[in-house]
DOLUM-661162 format. One line per field, with one value per residue (C-alpha): residue in one letter; x, y negated, z negated. Coordinates in steps of 0.001 Angstrom, whole numbers. Layout:
BEGIN
resn = A, ... $
px = X, ... $
py = Y, ... $
pz = Z, ... $
***
This chain:
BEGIN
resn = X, X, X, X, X, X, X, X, X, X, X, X, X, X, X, X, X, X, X, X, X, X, X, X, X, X, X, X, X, X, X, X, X, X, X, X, X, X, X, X, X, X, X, X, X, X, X, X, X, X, X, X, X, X, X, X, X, X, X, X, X, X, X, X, X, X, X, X, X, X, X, X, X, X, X, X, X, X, X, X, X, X, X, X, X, X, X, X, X, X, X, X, X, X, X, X, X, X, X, X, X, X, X, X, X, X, X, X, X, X, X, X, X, X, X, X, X, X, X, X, X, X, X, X, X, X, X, X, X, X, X, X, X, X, X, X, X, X, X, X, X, X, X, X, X, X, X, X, X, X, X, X, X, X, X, X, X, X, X $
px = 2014, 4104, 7258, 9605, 7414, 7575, 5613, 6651, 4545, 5237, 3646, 1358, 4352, 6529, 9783, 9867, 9378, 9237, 9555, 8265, 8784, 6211, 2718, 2339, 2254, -1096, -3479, -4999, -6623, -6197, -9159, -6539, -7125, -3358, -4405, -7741, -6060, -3140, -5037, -7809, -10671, -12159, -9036, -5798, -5306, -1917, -61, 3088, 6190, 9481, 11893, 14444, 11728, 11190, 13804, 13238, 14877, 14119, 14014, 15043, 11484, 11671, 10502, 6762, 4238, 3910, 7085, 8626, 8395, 6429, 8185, 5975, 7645, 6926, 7548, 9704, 8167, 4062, 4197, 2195, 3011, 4232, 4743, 6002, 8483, 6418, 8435, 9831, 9600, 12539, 12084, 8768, 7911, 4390, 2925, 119, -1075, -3006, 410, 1406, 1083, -1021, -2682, -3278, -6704, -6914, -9332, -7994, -7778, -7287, -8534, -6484, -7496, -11559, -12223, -11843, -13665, -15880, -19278, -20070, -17064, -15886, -15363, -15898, -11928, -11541, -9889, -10366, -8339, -9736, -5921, -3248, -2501, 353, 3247, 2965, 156, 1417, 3117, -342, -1943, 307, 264, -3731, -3640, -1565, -3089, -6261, -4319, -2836, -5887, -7803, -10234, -10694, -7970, -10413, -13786, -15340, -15970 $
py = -15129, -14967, -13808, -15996, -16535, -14252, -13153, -11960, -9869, -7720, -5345, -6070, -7025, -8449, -6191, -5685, -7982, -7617, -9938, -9143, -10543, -11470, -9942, -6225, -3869, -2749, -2012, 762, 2942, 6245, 8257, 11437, 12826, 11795, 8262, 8735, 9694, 7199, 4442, 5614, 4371, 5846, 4845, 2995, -211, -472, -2830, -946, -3288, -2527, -1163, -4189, -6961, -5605, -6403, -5319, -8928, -7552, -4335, -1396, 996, 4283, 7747, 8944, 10596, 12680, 13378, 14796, 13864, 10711, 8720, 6756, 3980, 2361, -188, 1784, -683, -602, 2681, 34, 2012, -717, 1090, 4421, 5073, 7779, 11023, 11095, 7658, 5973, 2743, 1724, 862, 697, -1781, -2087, -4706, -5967, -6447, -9178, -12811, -13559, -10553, -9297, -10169, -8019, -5280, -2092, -1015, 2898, 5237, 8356, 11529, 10575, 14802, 13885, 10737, 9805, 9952, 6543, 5060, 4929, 1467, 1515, 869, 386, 4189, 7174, 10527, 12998, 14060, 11669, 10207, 12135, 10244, 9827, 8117, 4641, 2990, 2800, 1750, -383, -1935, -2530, -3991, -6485, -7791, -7858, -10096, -11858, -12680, -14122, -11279, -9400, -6479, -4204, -5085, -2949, -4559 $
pz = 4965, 7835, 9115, 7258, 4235, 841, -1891, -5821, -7776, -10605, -13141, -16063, -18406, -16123, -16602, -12759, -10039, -6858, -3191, -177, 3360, 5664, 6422, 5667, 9180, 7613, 4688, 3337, 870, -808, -2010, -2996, -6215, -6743, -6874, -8148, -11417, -11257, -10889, -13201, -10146, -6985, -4597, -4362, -2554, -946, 2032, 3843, 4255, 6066, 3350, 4691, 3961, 85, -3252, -6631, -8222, -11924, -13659, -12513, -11145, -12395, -10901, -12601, -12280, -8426, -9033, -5560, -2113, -2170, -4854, -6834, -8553, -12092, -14600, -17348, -19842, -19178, -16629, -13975, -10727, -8558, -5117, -3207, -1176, 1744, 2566, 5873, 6115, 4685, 6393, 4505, 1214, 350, -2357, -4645, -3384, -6217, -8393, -6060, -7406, -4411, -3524, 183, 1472, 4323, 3684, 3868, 7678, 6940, 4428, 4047, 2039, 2651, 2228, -1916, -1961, -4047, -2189, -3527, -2547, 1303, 2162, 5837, 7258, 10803, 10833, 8104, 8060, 6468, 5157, 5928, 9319, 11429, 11593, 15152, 14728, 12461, 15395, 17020, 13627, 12838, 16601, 16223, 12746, 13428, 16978, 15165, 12415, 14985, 16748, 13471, 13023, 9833, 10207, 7958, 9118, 12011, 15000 $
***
């Protein structure tokens, strides 16, 4: 995808979809118990967008689950959590990836929350945080993803 181009997805029964904008500013993975147990599997796969480059275009997403400073967003009809909006961070939405119609490819560049993975399950990103990142620390993340994107090289894959 590119700057200009889009991408719908939606949930399993199709009650909400979703566009996005453009290439995501980077991809990750969370091995938090949180998402452990949402997603029923070892980790979530997610790709963070600028808040201004997503649109729900049906349904209306609906608070569940984590209920509190991250909002986790859902399908009112099947309960498929579709993304989260990060606390503190109002300008980013970030996406299951997997729900969109043409998923995102990149591997995941960061895992966050590696203390509670599974032991059989690290997948090797570029960067891992025990905990999640600092804040301060995305524009730099974000920076590095997408040069490596830029330049043709697999974004997740250590160099």
């Amino acid at each position: 995808m590119s700057e200009t181009a889009s991408g719908e997805g939606g949930c399993l029964c199709g009650a909400v979809r979703f566009r996005v904008i453009g290439d995501p500013l980077i991809t990750m993975a969370c091995h938090c118990r949180g998402c452990q147990r949402l997603t029923a599997s070892a980790y979530s796969v997610s790709a963070f967008y600028p808040a201004d480059r997503f649109e729900v275009l049906v349904g209306t997403p609906v608070a569940g689950a984590l209920r509190g400073p991250q909002r986790h967003l859902y399908c009112p009809s099947c309960m498929s959590w579709m993304f989260t909006r990060p606390e503190g961070m109002d300008d980013f939405v970030n996406v299951r990836s997997t729900l969109l119609d043409a998923p995102v490819f990149d591997t995941p560049f960061i895992e966050t929350v590696t203390a509670e993975a599974l032991p059989w399950a690290r997948i090797n990103a570029v960067h891992a945080f025990e905990g999640f990142p600092p804040r301060e620390r995305f524009p730099g993340l974000i920076g590095e993803f997408l040069m490596n994107r830029g330049a043709g090289t697999s974004a997740g894959a250590r160099a």
